[in-house]
N, C-alpha and C positions, 0 to 999 in steps of 0.2 A: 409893374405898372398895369399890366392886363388885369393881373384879381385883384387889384384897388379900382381901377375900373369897373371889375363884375360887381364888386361888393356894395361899391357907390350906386350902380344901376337896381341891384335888387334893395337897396334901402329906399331908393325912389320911389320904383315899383312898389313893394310894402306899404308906403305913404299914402300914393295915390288908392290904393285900391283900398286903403284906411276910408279913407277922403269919401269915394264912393260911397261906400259901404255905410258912414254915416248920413250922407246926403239923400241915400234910398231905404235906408231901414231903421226905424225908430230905436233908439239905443236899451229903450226901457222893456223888452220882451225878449223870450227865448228865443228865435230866429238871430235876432241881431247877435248874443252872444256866442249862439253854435256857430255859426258862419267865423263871425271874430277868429275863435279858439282855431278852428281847423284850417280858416287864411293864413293864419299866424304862422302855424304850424308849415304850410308849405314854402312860407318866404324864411323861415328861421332854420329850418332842415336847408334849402339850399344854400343859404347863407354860413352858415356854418359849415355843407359840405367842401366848399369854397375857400371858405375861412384854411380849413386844415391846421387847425391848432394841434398841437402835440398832450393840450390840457393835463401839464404837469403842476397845476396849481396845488398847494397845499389842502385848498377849497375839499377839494375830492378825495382824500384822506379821512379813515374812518375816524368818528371822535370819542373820545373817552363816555361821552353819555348813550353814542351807538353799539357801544361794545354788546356783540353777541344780539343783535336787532331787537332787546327785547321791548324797548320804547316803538320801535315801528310795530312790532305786535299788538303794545297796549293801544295803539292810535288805530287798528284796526284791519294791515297789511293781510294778512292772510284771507281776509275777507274781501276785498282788494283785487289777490291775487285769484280769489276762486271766480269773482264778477268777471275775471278777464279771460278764464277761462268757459265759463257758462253763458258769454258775448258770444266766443269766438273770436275773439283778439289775439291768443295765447296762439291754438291753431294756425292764424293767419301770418302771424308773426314769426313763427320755428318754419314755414314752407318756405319763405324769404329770406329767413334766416337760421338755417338748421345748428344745432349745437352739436359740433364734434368734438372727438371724447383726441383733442390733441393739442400741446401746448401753445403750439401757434393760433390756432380756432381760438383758447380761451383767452389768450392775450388781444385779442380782437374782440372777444367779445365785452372784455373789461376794460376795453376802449370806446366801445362803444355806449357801454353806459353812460360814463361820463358826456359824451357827445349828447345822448336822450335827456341827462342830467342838464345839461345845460342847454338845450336845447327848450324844454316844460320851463326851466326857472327866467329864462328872455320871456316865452311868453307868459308867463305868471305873474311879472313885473307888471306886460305892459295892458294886460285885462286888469290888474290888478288898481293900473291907472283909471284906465275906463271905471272901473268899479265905485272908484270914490266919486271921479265927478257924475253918474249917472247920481249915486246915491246922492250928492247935496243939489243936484239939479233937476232931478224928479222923485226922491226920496227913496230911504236905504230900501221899501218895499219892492220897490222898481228895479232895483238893484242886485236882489236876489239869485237872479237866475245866473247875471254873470257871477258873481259870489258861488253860488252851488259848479255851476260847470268850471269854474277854474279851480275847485277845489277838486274835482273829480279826477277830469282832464291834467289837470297841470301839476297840485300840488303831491297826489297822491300817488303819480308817475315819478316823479321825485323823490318820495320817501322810499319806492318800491329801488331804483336803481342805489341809493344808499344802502338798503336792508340788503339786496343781492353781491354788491360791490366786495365786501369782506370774503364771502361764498366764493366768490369767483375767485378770488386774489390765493386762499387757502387752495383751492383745483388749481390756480397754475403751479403754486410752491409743492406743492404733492408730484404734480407732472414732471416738475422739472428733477425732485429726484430721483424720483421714478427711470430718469434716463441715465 
């Protein structure tokens, strides 16, 4: 009853600071969609952490056209992957979350992709809503910036935890018999 409580509060919360956030900032420029993307992010991160699904969906199984990531390649992944480390992202992100070389670490961390994974594709949806109504309401020009940042942000954080997800799953079944 408490975390259907929590989860009903932070879906409020989300709402209302929706609400704001259209009320004080015009929908059709970059501000309004960086803001969106990164609010999103921290009501769907706690929301989920909350949540504590076990996310044994089928969803999160590698697919026959992912085998061997080399479609996330052609889509431009490794280029992606160097952006996030020539940010500082990569950096910021192994200090928080360092990768140890042991079966329990990778089994957590191939949970947590999924978590990232679903986490980018909640909010991908719902920029992705904003997206179209900005574009038939001040046109698809206007529209651009959320379109570019949730391609960035959201969809391409997606494709990266799909392309790693295999990688990771291959390091536990190594690990494990390794023992």
């Amino acid at each position: 009853m408490r975390k259907t409580l929590i989860l009903i509060l932070i879906a409020i919360a989300t709402i209302a600071s929706i609400y704001t956030l259209v009320h004080y900032i015009k929908m059709d420029g970059f501000s309004f969609s960086w803001i969106l993307n990164f609010m999103l992010m921290l009501f769907v991160v706690v929301f989920t952490a909350v949540l504590k699904s076990p996310l044994g969906s089928s969803y999160f199984n590698e697919k026959e056209w992912e085998r061997r990531g080399k479609t996330y390649e052609y889509l431009g992944i490794n280029f992606f992957r160097k952006l996030l480390v020539w940010i500082g992202w990569e950096k910021v992100i192994r200090k928080s979350n360092p990768i140890e070389k042991n079966t329990k670490a990778l089994v957590n961390l191939h949970y947590q992709t999924k978590k990232s994974e679903l986490d980018h594709l909640i909010i991908l949806l719902i920029v992705l809503g904003f997206n179209v109504f900005v574009a038939f309401e001040y046109g698809v020009l206007k529209s651009l910036w959320l379109l570019i940042l949730n391609v960035l942000l959201n969809l391409y954080p997606i494709f990266l935890q799909r392309y790693n997800r295999p990688r990771i799953k291959r390091a536990i079944n190594l690990s494990k018999r390794a023992i």
